[in-house]
C-alpha positions as CSV (number, residue, x, y, z in Angstrom):
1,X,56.8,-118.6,91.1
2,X,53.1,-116.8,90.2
3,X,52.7,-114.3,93.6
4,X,49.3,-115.2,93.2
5,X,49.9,-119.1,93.2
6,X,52.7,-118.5,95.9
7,X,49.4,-116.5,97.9
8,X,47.4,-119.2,97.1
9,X,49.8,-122.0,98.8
10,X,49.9,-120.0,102.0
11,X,46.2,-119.7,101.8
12,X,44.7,-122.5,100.9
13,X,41.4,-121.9,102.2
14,X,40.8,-118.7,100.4
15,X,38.8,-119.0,97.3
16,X,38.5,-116.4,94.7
17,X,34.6,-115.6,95.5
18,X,32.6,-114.8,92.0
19,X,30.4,-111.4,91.8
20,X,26.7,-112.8,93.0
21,X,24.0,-112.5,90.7
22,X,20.7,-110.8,92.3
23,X,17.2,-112.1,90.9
24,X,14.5,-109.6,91.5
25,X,11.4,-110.8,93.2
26,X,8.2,-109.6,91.3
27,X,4.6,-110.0,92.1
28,X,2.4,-112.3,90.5
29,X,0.5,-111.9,87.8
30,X,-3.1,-110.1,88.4
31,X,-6.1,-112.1,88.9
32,X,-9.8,-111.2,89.7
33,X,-11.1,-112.3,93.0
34,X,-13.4,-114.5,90.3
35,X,-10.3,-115.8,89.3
36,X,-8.4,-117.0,93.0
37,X,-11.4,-118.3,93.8
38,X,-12.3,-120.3,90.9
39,X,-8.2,-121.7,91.7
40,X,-8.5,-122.2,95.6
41,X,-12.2,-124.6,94.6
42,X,-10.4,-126.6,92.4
43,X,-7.2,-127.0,94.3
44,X,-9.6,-128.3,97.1
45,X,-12.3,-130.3,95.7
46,X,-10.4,-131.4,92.4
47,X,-6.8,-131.7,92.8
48,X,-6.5,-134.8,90.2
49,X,-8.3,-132.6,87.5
50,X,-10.8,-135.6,86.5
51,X,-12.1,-133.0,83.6
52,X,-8.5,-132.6,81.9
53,X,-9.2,-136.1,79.5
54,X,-12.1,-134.0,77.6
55,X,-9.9,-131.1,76.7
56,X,-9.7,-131.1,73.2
57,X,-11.7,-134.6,72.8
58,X,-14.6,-135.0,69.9
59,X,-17.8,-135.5,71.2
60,X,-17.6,-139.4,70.3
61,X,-14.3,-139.2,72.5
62,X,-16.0,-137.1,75.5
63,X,-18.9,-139.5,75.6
64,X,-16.5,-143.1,75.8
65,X,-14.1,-141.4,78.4
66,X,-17.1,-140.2,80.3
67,X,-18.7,-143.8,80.1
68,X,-15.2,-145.2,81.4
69,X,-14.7,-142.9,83.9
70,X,-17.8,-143.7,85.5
71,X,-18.1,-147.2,84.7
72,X,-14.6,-148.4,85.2
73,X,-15.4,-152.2,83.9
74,X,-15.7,-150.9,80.1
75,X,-12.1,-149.5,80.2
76,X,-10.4,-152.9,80.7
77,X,-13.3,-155.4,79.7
78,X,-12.6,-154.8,75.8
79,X,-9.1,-155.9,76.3
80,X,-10.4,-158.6,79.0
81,X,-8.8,-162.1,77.9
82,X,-9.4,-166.4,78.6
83,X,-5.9,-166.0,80.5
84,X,-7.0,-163.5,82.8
85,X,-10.0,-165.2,83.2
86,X,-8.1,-167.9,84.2
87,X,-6.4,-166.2,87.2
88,X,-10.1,-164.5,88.3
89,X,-11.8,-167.6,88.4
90,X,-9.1,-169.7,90.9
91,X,-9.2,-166.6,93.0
92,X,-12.9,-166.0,92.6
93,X,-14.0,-169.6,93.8
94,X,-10.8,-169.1,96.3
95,X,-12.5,-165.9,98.0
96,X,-16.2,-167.7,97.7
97,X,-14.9,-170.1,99.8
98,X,-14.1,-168.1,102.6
99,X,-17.0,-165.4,102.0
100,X,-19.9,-167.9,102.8
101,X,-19.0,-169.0,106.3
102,X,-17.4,-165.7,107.2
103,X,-21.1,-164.2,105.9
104,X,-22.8,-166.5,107.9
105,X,-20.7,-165.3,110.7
106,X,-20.9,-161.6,110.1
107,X,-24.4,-161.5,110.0
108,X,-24.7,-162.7,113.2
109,X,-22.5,-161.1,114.8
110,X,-24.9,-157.8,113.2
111,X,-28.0,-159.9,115.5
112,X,-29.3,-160.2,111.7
113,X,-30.6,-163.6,110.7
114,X,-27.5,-165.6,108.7
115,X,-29.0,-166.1,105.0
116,X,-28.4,-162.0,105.3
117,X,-24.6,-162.3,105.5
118,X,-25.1,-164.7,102.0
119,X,-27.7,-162.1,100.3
120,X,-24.9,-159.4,101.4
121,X,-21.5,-161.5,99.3
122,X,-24.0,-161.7,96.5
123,X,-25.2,-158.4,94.8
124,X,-23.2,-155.4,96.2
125,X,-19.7,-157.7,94.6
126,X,-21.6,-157.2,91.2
127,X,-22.1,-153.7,92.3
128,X,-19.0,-153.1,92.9
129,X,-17.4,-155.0,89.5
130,X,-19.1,-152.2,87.0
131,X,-18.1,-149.4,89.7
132,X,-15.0,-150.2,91.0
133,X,-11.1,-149.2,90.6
134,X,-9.4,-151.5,92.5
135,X,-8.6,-154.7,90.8
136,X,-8.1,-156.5,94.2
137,X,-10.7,-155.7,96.4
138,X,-13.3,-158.4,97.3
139,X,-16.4,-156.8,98.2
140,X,-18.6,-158.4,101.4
141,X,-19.9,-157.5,104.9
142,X,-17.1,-156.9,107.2
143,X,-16.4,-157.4,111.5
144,X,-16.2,-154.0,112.6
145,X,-19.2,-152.2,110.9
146,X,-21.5,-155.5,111.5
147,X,-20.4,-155.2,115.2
148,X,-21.0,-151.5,115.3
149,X,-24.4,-151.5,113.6
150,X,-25.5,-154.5,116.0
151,X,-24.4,-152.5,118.8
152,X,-25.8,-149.2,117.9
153,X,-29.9,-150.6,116.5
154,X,-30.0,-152.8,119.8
155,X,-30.1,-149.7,121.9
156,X,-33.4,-149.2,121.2
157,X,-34.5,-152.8,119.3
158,X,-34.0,-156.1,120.3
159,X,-33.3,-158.0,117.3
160,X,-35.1,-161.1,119.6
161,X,-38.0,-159.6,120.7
162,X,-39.1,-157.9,117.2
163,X,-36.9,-159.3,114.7
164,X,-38.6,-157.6,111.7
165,X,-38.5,-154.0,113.1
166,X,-34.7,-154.6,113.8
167,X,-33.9,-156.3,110.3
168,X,-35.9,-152.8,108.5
169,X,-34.1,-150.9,110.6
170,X,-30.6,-152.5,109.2
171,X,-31.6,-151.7,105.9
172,X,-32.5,-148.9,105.9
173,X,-29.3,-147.7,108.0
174,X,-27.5,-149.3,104.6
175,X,-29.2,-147.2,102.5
176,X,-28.0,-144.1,104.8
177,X,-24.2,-145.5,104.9
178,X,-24.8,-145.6,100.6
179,X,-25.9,-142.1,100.5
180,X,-23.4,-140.6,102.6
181,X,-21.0,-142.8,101.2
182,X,-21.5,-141.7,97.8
183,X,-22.3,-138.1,98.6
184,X,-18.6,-137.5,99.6
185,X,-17.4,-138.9,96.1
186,X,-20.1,-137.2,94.1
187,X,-19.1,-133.8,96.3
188,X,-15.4,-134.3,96.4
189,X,-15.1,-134.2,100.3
190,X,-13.1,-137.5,100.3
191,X,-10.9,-135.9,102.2
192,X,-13.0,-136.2,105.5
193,X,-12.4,-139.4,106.2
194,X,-8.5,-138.5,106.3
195,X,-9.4,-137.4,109.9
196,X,-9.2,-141.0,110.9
197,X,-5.0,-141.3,111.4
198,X,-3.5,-144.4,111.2
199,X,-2.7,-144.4,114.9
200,X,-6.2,-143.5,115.2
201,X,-7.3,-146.8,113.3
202,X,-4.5,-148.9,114.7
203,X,-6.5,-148.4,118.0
204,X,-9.9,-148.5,117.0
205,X,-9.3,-151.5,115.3
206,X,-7.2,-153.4,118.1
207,X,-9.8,-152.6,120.7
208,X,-13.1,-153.4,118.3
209,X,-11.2,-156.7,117.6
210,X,-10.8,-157.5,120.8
211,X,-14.7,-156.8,121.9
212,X,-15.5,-159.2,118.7
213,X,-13.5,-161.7,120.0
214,X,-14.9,-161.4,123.0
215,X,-18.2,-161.6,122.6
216,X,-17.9,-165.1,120.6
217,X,-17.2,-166.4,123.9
218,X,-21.3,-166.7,124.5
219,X,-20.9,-169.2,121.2
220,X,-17.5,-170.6,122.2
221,X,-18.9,-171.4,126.2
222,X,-22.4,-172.3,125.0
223,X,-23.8,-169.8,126.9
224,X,-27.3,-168.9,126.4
225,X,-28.1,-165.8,128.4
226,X,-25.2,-163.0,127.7
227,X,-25.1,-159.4,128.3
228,X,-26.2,-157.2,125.3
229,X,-23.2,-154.2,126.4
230,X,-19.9,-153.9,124.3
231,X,-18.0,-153.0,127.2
232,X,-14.4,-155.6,128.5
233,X,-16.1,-155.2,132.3
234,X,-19.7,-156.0,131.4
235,X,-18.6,-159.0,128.9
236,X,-16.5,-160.5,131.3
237,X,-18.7,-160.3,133.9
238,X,-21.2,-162.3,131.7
239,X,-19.1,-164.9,131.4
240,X,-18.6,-165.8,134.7
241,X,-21.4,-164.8,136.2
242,X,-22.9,-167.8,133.7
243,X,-20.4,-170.7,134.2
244,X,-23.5,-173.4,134.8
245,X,-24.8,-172.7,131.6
246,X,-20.9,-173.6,130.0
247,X,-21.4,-177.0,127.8
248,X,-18.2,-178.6,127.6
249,X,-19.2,-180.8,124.7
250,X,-19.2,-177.0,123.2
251,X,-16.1,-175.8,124.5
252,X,-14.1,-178.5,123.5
253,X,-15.5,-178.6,119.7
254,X,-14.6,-174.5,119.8
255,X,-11.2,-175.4,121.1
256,X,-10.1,-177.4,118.8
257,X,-11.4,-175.9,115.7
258,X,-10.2,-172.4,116.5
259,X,-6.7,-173.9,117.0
260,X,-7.1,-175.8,113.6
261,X,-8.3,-172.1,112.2
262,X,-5.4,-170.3,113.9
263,X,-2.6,-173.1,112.5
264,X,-3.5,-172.7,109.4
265,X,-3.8,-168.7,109.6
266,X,-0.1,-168.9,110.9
267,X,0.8,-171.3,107.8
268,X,-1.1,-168.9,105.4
269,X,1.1,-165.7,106.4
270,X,4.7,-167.5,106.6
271,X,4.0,-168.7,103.7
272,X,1.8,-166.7,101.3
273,X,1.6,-169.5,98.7
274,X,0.2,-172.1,100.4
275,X,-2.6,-168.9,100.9
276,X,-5.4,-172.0,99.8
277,X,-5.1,-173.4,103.1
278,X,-6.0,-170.1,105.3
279,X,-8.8,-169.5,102.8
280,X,-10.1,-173.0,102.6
281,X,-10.1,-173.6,106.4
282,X,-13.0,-172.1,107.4
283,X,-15.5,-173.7,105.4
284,X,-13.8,-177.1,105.9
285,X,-14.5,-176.1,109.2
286,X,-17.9,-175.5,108.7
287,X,-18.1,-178.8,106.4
288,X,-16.6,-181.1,109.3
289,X,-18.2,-179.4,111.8
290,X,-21.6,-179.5,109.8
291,X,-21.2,-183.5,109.5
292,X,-20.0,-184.2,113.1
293,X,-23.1,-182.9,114.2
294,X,-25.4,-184.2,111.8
295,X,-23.7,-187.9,112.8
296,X,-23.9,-187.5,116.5
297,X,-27.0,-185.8,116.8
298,X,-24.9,-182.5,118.7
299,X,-27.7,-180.5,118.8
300,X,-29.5,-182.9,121.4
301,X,-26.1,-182.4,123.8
302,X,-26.3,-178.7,124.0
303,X,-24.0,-177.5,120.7
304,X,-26.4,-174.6,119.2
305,X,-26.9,-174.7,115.2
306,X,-28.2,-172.4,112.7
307,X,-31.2,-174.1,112.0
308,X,-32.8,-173.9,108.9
309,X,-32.0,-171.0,105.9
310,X,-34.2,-169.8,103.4
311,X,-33.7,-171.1,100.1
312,X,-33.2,-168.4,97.3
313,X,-31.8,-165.4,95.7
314,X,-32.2,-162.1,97.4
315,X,-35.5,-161.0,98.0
316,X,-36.3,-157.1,97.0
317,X,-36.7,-154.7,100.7
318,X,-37.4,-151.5,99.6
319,X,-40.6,-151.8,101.0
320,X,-38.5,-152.3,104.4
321,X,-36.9,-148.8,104.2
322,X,-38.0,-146.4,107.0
323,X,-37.7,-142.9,106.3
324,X,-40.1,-141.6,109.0
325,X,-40.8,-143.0,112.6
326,X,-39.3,-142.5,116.2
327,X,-36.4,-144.8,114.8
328,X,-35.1,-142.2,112.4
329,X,-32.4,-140.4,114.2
330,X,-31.4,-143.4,114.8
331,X,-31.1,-145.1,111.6
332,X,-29.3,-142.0,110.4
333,X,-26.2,-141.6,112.8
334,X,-26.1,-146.0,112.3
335,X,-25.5,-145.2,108.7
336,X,-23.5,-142.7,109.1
337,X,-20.6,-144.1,111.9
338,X,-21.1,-147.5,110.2
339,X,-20.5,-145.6,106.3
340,X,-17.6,-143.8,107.9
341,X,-15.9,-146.9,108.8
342,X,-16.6,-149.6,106.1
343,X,-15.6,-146.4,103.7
344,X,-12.2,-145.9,105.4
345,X,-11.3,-150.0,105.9
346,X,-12.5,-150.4,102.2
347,X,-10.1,-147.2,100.5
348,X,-7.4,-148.1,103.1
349,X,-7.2,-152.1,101.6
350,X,-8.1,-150.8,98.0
351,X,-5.1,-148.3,98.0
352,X,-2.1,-150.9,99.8
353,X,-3.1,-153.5,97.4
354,X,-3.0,-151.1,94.6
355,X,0.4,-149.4,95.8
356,X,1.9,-153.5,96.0
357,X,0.5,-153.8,91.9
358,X,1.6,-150.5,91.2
359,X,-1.6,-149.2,89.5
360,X,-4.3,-146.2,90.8
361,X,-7.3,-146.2,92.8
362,X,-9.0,-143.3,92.4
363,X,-10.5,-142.7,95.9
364,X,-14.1,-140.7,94.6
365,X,-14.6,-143.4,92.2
366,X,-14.6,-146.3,95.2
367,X,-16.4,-143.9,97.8
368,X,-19.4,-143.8,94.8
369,X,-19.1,-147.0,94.2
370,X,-19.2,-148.4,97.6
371,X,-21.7,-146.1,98.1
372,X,-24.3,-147.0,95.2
373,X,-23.3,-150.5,96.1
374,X,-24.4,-150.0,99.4
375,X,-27.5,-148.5,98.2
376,X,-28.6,-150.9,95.9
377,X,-27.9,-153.5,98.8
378,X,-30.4,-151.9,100.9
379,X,-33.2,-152.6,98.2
380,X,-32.1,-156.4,98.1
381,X,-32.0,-157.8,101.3
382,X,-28.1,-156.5,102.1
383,X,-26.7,-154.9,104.8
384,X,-23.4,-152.5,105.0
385,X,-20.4,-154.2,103.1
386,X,-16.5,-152.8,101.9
387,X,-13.7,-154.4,101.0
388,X,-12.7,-156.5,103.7
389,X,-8.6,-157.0,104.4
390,X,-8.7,-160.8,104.9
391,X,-10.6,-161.8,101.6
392,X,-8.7,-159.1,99.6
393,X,-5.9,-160.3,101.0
394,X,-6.5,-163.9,100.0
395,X,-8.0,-162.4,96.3
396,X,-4.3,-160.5,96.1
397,X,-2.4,-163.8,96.9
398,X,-4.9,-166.4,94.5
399,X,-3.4,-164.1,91.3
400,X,-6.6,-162.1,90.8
401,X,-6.2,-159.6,87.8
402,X,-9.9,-158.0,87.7
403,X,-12.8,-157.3,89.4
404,X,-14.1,-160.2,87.5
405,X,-13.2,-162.3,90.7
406,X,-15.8,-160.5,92.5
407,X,-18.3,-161.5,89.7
408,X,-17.2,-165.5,90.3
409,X,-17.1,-165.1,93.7
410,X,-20.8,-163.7,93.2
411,X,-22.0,-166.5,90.8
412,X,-20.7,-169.4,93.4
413,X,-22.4,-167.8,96.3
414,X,-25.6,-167.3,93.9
415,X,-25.4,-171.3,93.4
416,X,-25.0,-171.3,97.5
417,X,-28.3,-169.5,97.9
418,X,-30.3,-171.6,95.4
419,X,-29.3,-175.3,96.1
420,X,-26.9,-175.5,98.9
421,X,-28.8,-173.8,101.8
422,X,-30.4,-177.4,103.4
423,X,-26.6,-178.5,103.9
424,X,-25.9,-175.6,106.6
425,X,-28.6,-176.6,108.9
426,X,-26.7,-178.2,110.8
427,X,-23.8,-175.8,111.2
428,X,-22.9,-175.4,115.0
429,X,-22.8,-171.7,115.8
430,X,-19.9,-172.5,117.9
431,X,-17.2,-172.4,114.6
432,X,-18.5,-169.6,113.7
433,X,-17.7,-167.5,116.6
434,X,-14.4,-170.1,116.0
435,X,-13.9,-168.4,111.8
436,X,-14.6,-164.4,113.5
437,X,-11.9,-164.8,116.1
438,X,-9.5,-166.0,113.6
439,X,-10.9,-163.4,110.7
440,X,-10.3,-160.5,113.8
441,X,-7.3,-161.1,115.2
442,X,-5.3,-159.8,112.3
443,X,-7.0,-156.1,112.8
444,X,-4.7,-156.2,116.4
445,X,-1.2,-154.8,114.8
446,X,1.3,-155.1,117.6
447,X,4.2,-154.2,115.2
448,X,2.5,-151.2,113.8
449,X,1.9,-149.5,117.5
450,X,5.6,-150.4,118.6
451,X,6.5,-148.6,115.4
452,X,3.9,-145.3,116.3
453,X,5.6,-145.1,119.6
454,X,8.8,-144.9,118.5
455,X,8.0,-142.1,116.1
456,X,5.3,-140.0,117.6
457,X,4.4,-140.0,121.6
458,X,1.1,-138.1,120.8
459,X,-0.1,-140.1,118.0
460,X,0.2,-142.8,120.5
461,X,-1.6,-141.4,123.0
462,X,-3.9,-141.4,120.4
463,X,-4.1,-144.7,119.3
464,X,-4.1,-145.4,123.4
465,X,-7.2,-143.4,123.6
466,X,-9.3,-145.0,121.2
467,X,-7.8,-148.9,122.3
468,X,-9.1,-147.6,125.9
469,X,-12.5,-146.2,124.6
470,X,-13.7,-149.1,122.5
471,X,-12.6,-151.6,125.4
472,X,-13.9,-150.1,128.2
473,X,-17.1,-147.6,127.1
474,X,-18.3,-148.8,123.5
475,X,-17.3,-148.7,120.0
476,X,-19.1,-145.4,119.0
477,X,-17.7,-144.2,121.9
478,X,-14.1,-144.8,121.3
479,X,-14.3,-143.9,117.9
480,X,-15.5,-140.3,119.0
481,X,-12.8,-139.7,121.3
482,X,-10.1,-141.1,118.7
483,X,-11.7,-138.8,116.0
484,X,-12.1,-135.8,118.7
485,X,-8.2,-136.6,119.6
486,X,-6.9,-136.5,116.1
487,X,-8.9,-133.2,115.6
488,X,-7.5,-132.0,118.9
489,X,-4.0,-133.2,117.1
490,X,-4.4,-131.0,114.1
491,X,-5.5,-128.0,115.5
492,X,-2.5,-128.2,118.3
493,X,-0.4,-128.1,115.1
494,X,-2.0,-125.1,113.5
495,X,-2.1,-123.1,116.6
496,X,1.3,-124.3,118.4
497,X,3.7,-124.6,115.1
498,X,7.3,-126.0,116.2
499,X,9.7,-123.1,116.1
500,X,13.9,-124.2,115.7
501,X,16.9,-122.4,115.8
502,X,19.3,-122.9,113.1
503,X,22.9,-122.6,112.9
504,X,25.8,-122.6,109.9
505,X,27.1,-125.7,108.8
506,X,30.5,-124.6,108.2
507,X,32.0,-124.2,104.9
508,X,28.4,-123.7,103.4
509,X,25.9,-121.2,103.2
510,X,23.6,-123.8,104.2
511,X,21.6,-123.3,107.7
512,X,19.9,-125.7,109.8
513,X,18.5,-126.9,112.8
514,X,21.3,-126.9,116.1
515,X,19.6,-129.8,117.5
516,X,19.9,-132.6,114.8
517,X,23.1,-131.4,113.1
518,X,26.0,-131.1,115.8
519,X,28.4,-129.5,113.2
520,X,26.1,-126.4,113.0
521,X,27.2,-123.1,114.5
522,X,25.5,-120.7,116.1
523,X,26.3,-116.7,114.2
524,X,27.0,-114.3,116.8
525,X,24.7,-111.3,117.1
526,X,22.5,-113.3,114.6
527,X,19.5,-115.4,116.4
528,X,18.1,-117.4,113.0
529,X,14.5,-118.8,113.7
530,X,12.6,-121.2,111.5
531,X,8.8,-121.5,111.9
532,X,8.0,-124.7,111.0
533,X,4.2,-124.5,109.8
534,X,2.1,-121.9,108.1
535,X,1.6,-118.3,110.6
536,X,-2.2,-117.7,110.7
537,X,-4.2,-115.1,112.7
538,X,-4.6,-118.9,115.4
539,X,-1.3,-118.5,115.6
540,X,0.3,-114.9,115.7
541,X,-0.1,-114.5,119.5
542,X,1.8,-117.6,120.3
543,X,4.3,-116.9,117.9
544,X,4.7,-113.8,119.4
545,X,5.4,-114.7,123.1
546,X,7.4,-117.9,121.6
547,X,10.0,-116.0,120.1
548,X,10.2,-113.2,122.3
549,X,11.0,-116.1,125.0
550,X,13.8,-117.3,122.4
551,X,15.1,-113.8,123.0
552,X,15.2,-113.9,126.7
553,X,16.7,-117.0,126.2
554,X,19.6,-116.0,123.8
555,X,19.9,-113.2,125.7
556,X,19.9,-115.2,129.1
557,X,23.0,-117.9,128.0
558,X,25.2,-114.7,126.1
559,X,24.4,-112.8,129.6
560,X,26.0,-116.0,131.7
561,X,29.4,-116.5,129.2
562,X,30.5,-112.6,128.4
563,X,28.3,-110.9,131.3
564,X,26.7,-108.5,128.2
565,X,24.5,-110.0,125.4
566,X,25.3,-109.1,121.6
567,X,22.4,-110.0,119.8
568,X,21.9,-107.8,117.6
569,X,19.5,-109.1,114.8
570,X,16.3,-111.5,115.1
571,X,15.9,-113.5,111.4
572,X,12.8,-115.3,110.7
573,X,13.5,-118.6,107.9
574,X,9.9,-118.1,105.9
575,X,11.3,-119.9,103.2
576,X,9.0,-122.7,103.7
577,X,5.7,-121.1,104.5
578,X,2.9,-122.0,102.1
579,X,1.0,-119.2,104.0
580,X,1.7,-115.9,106.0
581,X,-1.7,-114.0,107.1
């Protein structure tokens, strides 16, 4: 036999270990300071490189691609078809039917006269079908930012005492929400609004849900005198510091159409194909409910109704907009809290619906389009509106294929506002505070939380925080302290990175972390560090102490099994540093 096969039989772990080849590490390439900057600018304002489509484009070619890329609608409209029509106009009329009582609703929930809420599901979804990306949004007012801008004008309005001060006041707050809006997509500083986590918008959302709900109770009791505050302990204490004014003819109508609502919300998301009867139930509500009063004369036995609505398509209000005034400041941080929000709920739906389809929403396309929709509302009667989740959520289900659905959706509530406004005279307000329980509930994601706690204790501390805030101080409130938090978050990463120590995996020249892989070994005399984040001049000093105390440490266990430490070398894994100052 081979000696060297017979040496390889008594050794079978040896293997015959090729000469490594060494690759040189050389330094970049030279570049003026002109130069990195001109690179760091772009990688930060335009990482998708909208300009790259004109390279090497006639001017013919530059001019359509520009015309697309800021009018969306005339890149798919030429190859629009009758079939696709088809699927837009069932989800269209689908979405129409639940925008006009949930606009209604929404509007007064903003303390702003209903026919508002209609004026609002008309223009900005036209707006929004030239500007848009997202094939699936359905553009309208929402819960949360009406509820925040009622909130936050009230402080220093009544929208009872002096109704037309407050209703200037909401549009010109819209017009603010548009320019900031589309500011941030015009200047590329979408990413802002990434400050809002998930966990912090799982919280936000579950507490402002929750303070929506509860303040339909003054329609569901029939009370007549309720607190103005936001607040769980001020509400409540409303409530029951008013039980003689309760109506029981009222509660009981409430009662049973918000179970009738809930049921068929429950049937709507175990079964997403019978979606029609989730979206249709609200304005049978308001159609039943409409006619049971009108037959029984309601009104007379203490069930409140809308009362008349102006007949009519939007009237113009630019001659409403303040720009000057004690009011300003005011009008100003409304906008912008209120832009923040509908802008974050809006991109949010826009991009899961998107991600289901598997097509693109380009994110400074919908923050200018929301935003110029938002501004053009504000000059026709509108106040603040995104893309809400329940309607684009029913849109998604109906088979829409274009933002033509918000265009039919647009046209019926146009036919609403011009011949149909006598019928909802009659409407109790009672189902409507019935249809924004129902609409809310869904923003209070049980599930989602669970999931955060299981993954990160700090995120849902978070999310904790701003549930807390919104409930118990008020919505502005809690969304400070959930934005502050997740600030707080970000900067407690950059200045405390996580530091491991890593260990061989045996057999392999692979190292990692000791505390996830069991099989890894520790290299005696060798303590191997990995620093898992980028080392800054915020975080040198900490870094510092951190691994000297890894030392003391090592040093500390060796000391306790062989009485005389061996460490002889300290290695830092930089591998994955983007950045070393």
């Amino acid at each position: 036999m081979d000696p060297s096969v017979s040496n390889l039989h008594h050794h079978p772990h040896c293997i015959e270990m090729m000469p490594q080849e060494v690759h040189q590490v050389v330094l970049p390439p030279p570049r003026t300071t002109v130069q990195k900057l001109k690179t760091r600018l772009k990688e930060t304002f335009f990482p998708d490189d909208p300009l790259r489509q004109f390279k090497g484009q006639s001017l013919r070619k530059r001019f359509i691609l520009g015309a697309q890329y800021v009018f969306p609608i005339l890149q798919w409209g030429p190859n629009y078809s009758l079939k696709l029509f088809k699927s837009d106009i069932v989800s269209g009329l689908t979405i129409a039917s639940l925008a006009i009582p949930q606009g209604i609703s929404y509007a007064k929930l903003a303390n702003l006269p209903p026919i508002v809420g209609l004026y609002s599901s008309f223009v900005p979804p036209l707006v929004y079908a030239v500007l848009g990306s997202s094939r699936d949004l359905a553009v309208g007012p929402v819960s949360i930012a009406s509820l925040i801008m009622g909130s936050m004008l009230r402080q220093e309005v009544s929208p009872t005492k002096d109704p037309t001060l407050f209703l200037q006041l909401a549009f010109t707050s819209t017009f603010f929400a548009g320019v900031f809006q589309s500011s941030l997509g015009i200047l590329r500083l979408g990413f802002i609004i990434d400050f809002l986590s998930k966990a912090t918008l799982i919280g936000f959302m579950a507490g402002a849900a929750i303070i929506v709900s509860l303040q339909q109770l003054k329609s569901l009791l029939g009370i007549v005198h309720f607190t103005n505050e936001m607040g769980l302990i001020p509400v409540l204490t409303s409530v029951f510091h008013t039980t003689r004014e309760w109506s029981w003819q009222t509660i009981l109508m409430g009662f049973c159409f918000l179970v009738f609502l809930l049921f068929t919300r429950h049937i709507g998301m175990k079964k997403p194909k019978l979606f029609w009867v989730s979206a249709g139930a609200p304005l049978l509500s308001v159609i039943l409910s409409t006619l049971l009063v009108f037959a029984f004369k309601a009104q007379r036995h203490g069930i409140s109704v809308i009362g008349k609505l102006q007949e009519g398509l939007n009237p113009p209000s630019w001659n409403m907009l303040h720009f000057h005034g004690s009011h300003l400041g005011l009008v100003i941080k409304t906008g912008l809290v209120t832009g923040i929000i509908s802008l974050t709920e809006g991109i949010a739906v826009g991009r899961t619906f998107a991600a289901l389809k598997k097509y693109q929403v380009d994110g400074n396309k919908e923050m200018i389009a929301i935003g110029l929709m938002n501004v053009v509302g504000s000059s026709t009667s509108c106040y603040v509106t995104t893309g809400a989740f329940s309607r684009s959520a029913v849109n998604h289900n109906a088979g829409a294929k274009t933002a033509v659905s918000n265009i039919v959706m647009a046209v019926t509530v146009m036919v609403t506002l011009l011949f149909l406004m006598p019928l909802f005279q009659y409407t109790p307000n009672v189902v409507l505070g019935a249809i924004i329980i129902t609409a809310v509930i869904g923003l209070i994601d049980i599930p989602a939380a669970y999931l955060i706690w299981k993954i990160d204790k700090f995120d849902f501390l978070v999310m904790l925080c701003a549930f807390l805030g919104v409930l118990f101080l008020s919505v502005q409130e809690g969304l400070a302290i959930a934005v502050g938090l997740s600030i707080f978050k970000i900067l407690l990463q950059v200045t405390r990175p996580k530091t491991v120590m890593l260990g061989n995996i045996p057999g392999t020249d692979i190292f990692r972390n000791l505390h996830h892989y069991k099989e890894a070994m520790k290299i005696p005399g060798f303590l191997i560090l990995s620093v898992e984040a980028p080392i800054n001049f915020a975080n040198t000093t900490y870094l510092n102490e951190r691994i000297s105390r890894w030392i003391e440490e090592y040093e500390a266990e060796e000391g306790e099994i062989k009485k005389q430490s061996n460490l002889k070398f300290v290695i830092l894994d930089m591998s994955g540093k983007s950045l070393v100052e």
